[in-house]
Residue frames as qw, qx, qy, qz and C-alpha x, y, z in Angstrom:
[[0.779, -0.300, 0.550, -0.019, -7.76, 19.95, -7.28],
 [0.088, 0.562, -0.724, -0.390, -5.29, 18.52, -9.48],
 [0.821, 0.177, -0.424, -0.339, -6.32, 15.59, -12.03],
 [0.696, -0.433, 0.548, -0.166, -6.08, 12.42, -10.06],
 [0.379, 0.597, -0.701, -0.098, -3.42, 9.60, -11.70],
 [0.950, -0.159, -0.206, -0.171, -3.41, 5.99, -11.64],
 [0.674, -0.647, 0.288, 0.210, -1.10, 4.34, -9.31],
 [0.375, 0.543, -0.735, -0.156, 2.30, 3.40, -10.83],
 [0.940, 0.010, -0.321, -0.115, 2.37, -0.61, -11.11],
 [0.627, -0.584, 0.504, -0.110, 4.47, -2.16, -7.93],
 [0.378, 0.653, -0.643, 0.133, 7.67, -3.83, -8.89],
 [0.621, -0.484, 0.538, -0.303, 7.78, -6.99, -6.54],
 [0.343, 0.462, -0.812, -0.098, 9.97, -9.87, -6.45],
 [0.251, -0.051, -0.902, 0.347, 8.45, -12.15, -3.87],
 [0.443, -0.501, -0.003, -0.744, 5.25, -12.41, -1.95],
 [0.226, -0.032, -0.893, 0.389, 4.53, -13.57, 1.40],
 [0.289, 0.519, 0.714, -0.371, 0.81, -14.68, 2.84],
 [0.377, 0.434, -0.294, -0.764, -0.17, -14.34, -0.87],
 [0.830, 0.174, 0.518, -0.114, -1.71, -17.43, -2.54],
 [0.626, 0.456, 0.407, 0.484, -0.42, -15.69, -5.64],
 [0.479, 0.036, 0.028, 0.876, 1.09, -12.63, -7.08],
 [0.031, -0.727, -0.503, 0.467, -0.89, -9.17, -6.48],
 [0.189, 0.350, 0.421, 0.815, -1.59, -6.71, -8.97],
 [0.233, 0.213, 0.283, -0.905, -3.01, -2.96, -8.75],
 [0.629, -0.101, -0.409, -0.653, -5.52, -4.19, -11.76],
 [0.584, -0.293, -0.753, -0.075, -6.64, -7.41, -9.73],
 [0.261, -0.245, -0.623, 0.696, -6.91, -5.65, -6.81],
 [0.265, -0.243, -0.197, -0.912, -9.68, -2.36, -9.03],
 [0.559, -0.514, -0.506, -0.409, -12.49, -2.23, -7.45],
 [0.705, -0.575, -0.340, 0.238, -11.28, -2.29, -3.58],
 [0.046, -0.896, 0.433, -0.086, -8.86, 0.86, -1.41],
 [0.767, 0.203, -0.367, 0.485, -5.30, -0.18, -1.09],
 [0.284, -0.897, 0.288, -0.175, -3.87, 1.04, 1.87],
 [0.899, 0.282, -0.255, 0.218, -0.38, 0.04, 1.16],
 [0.405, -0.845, 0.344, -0.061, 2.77, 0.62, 4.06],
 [0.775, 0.484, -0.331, 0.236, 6.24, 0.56, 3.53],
 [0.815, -0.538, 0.195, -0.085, 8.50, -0.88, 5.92],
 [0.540, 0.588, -0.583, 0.152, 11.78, -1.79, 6.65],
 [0.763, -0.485, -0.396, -0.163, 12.38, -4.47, 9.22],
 [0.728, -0.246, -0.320, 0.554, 14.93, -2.76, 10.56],
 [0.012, -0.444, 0.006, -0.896, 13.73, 0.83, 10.81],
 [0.103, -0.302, -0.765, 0.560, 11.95, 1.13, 14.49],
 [0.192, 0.091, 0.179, -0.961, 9.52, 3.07, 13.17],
 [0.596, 0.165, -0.656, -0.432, 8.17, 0.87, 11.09],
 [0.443, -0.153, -0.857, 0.217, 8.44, -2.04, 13.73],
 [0.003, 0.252, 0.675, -0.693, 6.79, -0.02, 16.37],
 [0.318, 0.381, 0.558, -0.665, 4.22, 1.87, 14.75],
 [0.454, 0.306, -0.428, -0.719, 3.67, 1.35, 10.62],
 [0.262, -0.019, -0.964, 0.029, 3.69, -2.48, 10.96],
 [0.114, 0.337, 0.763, -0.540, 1.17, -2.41, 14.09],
 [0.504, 0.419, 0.139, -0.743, -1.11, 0.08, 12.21],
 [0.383, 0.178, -0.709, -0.564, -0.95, -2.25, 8.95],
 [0.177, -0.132, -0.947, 0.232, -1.75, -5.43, 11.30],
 [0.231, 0.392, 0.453, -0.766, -4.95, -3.07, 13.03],
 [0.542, 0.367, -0.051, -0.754, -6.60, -2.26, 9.49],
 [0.277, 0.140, -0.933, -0.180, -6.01, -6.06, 7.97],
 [0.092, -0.259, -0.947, 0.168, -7.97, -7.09, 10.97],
 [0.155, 0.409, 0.489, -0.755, -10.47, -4.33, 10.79],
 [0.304, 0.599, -0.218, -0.708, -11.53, -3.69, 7.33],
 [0.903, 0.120, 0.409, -0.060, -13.11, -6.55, 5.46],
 [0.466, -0.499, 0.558, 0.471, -11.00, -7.57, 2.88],
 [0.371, 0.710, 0.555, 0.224, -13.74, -7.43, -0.08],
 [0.059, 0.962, 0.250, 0.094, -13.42, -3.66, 0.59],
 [0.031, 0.920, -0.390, -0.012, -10.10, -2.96, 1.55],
 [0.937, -0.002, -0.309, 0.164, -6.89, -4.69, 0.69],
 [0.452, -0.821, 0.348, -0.039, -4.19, -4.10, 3.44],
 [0.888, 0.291, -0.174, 0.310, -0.67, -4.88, 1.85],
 [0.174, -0.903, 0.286, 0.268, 2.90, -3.78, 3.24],
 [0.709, 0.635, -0.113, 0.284, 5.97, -3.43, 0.71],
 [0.779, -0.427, 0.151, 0.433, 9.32, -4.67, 2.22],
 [0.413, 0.896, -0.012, 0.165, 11.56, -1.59, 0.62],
 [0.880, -0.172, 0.038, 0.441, 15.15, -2.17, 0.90],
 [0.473, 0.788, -0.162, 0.359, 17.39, 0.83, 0.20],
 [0.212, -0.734, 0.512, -0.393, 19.74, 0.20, 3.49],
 [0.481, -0.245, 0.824, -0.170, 21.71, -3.03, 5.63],
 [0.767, 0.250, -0.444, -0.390, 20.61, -5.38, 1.77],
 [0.303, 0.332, -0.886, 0.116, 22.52, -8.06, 3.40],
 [0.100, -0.064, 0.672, -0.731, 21.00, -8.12, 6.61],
 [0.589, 0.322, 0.245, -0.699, 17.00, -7.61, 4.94],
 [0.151, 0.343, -0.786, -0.492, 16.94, -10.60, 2.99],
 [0.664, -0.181, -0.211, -0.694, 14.07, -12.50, 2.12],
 [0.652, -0.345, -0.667, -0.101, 14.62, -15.34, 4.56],
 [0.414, -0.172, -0.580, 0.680, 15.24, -13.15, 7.16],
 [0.332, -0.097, -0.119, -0.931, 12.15, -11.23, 6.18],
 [0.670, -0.254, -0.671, -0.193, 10.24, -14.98, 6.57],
 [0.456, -0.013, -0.601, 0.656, 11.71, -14.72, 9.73],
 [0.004, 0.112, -0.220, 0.969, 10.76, -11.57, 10.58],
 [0.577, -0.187, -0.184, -0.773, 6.96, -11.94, 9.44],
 [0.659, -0.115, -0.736, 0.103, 6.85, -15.61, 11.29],
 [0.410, -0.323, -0.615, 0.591, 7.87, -14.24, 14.79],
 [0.156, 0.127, 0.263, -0.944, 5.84, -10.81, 14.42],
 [0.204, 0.416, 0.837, -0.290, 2.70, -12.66, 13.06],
 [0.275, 0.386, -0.184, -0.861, 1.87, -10.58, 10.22],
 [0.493, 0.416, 0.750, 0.151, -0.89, -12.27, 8.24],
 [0.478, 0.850, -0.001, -0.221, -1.29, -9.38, 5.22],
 [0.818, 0.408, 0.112, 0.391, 0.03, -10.25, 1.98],
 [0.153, -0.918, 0.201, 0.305, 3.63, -8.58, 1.56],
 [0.658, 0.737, -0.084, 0.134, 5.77, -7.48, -1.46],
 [0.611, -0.471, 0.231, 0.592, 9.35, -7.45, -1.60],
 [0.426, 0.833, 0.079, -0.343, 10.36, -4.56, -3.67],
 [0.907, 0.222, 0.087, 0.346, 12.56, -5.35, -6.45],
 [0.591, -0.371, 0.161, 0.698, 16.12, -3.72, -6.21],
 [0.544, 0.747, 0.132, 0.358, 17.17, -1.02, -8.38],
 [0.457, 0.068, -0.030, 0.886, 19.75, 1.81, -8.43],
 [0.267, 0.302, -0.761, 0.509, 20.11, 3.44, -6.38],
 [0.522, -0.055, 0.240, -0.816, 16.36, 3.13, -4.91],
 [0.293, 0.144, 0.917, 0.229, 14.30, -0.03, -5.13],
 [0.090, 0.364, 0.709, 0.597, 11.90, -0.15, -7.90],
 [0.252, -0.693, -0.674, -0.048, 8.59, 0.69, -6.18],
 [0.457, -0.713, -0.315, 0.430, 9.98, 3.15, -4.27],
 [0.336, -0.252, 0.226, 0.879, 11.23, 5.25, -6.86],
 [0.050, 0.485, 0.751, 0.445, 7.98, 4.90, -8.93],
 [0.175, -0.750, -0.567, -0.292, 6.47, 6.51, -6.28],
 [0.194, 0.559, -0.319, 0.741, 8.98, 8.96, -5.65],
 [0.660, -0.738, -0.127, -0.057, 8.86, 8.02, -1.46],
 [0.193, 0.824, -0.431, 0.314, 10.95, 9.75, 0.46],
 [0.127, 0.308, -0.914, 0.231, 11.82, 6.50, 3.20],
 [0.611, -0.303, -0.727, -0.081, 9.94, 4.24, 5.64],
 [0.236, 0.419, 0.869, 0.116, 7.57, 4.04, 6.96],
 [0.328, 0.076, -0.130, -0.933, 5.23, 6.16, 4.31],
 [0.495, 0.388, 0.748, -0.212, 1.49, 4.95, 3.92],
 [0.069, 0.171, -0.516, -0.836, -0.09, 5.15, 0.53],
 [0.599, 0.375, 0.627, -0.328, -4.17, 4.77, -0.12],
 [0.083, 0.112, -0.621, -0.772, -4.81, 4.17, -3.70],
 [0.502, 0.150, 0.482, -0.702, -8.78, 3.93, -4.17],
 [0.781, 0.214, 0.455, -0.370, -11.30, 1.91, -6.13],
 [0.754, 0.656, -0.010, 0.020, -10.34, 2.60, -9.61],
 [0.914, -0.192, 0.002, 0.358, -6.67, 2.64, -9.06],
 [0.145, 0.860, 0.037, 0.488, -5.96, 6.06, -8.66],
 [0.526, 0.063, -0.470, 0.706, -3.14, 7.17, -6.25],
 [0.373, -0.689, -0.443, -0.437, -5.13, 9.16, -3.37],
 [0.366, -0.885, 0.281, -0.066, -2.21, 9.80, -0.56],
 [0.717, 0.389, -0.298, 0.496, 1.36, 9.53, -0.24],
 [0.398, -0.893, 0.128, -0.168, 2.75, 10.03, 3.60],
 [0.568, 0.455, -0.552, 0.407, 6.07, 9.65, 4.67],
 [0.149, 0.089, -0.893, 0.415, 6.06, 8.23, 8.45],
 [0.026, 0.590, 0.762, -0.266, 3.19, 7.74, 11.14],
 [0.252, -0.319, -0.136, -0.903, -0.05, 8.87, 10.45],
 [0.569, -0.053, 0.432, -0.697, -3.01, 8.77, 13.12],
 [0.127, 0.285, 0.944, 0.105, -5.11, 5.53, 13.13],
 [0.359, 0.629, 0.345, -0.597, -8.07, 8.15, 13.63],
 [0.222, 0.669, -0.317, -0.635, -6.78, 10.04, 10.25],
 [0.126, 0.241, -0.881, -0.386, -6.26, 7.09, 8.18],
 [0.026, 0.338, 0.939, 0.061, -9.17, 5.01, 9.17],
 [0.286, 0.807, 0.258, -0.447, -11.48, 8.72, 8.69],
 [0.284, 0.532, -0.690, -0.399, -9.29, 8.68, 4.68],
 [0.024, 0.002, -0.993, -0.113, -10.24, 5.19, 4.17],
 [0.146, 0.487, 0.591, -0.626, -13.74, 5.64, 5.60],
 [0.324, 0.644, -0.196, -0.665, -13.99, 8.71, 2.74],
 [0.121, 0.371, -0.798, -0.459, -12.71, 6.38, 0.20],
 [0.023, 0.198, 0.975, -0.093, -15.13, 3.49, 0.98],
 [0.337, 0.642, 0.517, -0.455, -18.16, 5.69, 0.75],
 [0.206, 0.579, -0.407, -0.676, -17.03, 7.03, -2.92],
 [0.863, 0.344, 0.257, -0.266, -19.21, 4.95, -5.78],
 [0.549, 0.106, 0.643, 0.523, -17.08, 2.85, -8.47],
 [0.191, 0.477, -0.290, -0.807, -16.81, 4.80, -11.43],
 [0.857, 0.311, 0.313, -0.265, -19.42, 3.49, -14.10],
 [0.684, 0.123, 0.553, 0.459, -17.91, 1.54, -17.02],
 [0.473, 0.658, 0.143, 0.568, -16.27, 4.01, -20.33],
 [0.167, -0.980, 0.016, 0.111, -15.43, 6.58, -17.66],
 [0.393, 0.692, -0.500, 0.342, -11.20, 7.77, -17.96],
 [0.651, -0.097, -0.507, 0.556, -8.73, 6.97, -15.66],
 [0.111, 0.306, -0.006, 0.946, -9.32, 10.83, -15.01],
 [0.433, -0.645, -0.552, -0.303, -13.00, 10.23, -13.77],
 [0.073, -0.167, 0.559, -0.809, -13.56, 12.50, -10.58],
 [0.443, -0.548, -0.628, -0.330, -16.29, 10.60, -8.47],
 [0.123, -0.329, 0.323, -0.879, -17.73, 12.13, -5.43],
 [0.315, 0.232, 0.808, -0.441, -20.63, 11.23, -3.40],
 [0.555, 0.510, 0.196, -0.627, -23.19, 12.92, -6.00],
 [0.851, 0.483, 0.205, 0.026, -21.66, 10.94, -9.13],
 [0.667, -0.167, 0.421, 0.591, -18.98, 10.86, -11.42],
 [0.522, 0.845, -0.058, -0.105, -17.82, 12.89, -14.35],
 [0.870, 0.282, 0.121, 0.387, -15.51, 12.13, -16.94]]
């Protein structure tokens, strides 16, 4: 098994149902299961969105945080952020969401983490290590048995690396 890598840091201009801005370090210590999303990609509207909305309301939110990252790289005009308010208003999304920040020819976030479109899911785990990368639907089963795994895996103790491989029996640097 390849060395496991910390996430790359999310690029976001805007949040919505955030009290404040989100960060992978203020978030250590809990899984990310993060879904990207365009609000005009039907896949996304039919089944990444719904599955984000399902683990928000399942998974406490001490233990997992359930974000989704508005990635723009198509119709900019159209996906703007008050027609993203819009969007999250009349579909009831209550999990915090990022707007990624623009770039060339990819937005930011989405280039960081070299995704190939929407919707992809991404779990990043306690210590803030990147831990999947999917590019459309995956199973609720599969994801919420990958989350599950992740949620039984101890914090790493304090001086370990970013590098730290923990398991059920313990960690090692």
């Amino acid at each position: 098994m390849p060395p496991l890598r910390p996430a790359p840091p999310w690029s976001i201009d805007t949040w919505l149902n955030a009290p404040h801005p989100l960060s992978l370090e203020g978030l250590r210590g809990r899984i990310i299961l993060l879904g990207t999303f365009q609000m005009l990609c039907p896949g996304c509207v039919q089944v990444g969105l719904p599955q984000l909305a399902r683990a928000f309301e399942l998974f406490p939110s001490d233990q997992v945080a359930v974000i989704g990252l508005h990635t723009v790289f198509e119709h900019h005009t159209a996906m703007n952020e008050g027609a993203l308010r819009a969007f999250v208003h009349e579909y009831r999304l209550k999990f915090p969401i990022g707007i990624d920040r623009p770039g060339s020819p990819l937005p930011e976030t989405m280039t960081r983490y070299d995704l190939q479109g929407t919707p992809s899911v991404i779990l990043i785990d306690r210590q803030g290590r990147l831990r999947l990368k999917r590019f459309g639907h995956v199973d609720d089963l599969w994801l919420g048995a990958q989350i599950g795994a992740l949620l039984t895996e101890p914090l790493a103790p304090t001086g370990f690396s970013e590098t730290a491989v923990c398991t059920p029996e313990g960690c090692t640097p």
